[in-house]
N, C-alpha and C positions, 0 to 999 in steps of 0.2 A: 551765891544765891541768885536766882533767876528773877527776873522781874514779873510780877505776875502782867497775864495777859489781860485788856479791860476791854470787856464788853462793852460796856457802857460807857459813852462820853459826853461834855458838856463843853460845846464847841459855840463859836461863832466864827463865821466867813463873810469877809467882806466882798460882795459880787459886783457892787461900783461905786462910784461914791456916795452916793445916794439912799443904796440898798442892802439891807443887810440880814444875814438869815442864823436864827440861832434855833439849837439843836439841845432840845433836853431830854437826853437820855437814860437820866438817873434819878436818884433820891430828891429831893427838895428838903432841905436844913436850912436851920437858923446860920447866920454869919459864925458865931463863935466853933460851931458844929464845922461848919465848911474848912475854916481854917486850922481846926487838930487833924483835922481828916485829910489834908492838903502835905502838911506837917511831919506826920508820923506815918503814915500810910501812901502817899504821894496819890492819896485817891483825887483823882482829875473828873469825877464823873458826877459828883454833887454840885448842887445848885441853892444857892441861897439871894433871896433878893437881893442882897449888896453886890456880890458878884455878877447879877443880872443887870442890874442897872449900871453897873462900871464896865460895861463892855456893850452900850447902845454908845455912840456920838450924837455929841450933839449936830445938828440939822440934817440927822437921817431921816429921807422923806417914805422910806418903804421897810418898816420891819416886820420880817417873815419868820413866826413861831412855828417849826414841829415838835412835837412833846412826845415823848414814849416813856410812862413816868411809872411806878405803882405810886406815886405821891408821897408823903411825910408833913413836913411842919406845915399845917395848916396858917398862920401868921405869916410866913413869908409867901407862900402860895398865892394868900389875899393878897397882900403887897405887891405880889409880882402882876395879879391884876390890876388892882387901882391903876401902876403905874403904866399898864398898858392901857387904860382907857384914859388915862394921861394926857398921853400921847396922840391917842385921838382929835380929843380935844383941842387940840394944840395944832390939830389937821395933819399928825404925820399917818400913814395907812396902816395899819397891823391888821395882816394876815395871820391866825391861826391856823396851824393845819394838824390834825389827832393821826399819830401812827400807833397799831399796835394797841398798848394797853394805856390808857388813862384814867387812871383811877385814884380814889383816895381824897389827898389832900386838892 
């Protein structure tokens, strides 16, 4: 059986120590969502705020969001804000940047 090909990914790259840039390409789920879908399906392209937040470091002083989303779980969506004005506050920088479609959640 061939492995399906994924358009869509949910990445992060680390570009120095400092700075870091993640890439939401997909769905936005709930944690228990992200992990059957991880699981049974090896789908790598959802996004749930646990996963969001376990792959920032901590004293990263530049985090750079692109999004290309149709959205979903509205709850982690919010969460994935909050915790990005968090971060603000806390004076690290987030950069948002909108590719393509941003919609929804």
């Amino acid at each position: 059986m061939q492995t399906p090909l994924q358009i869509f990914n949910y990445t992060v790259q680390n570009q120095s120590a400092d700075t870091i840039d993640v890439h939401i390409d997909g769905d936005i789920v709930d944690s228990p969502t992200k992990e059957l879908l991880d699981k049974f399906w090896g789908d790598q392209t959802s996004t749930s705020f646990k996963s969001f937040r376990d792959k920032i470091p901590a004293g990263t002083k530049t985090v750079n969001v692109y999004v290309n989303s149709l959205g979903g779980h509205v709850g982690d969506a919010l969460a994935i804000h909050d915790y990005l004005k968090h971060l603000e506050a806390k004076g690290t920088t987030v950069n948002r940047i909108g590719r393509g479609i941003i919609a929804s959640a």
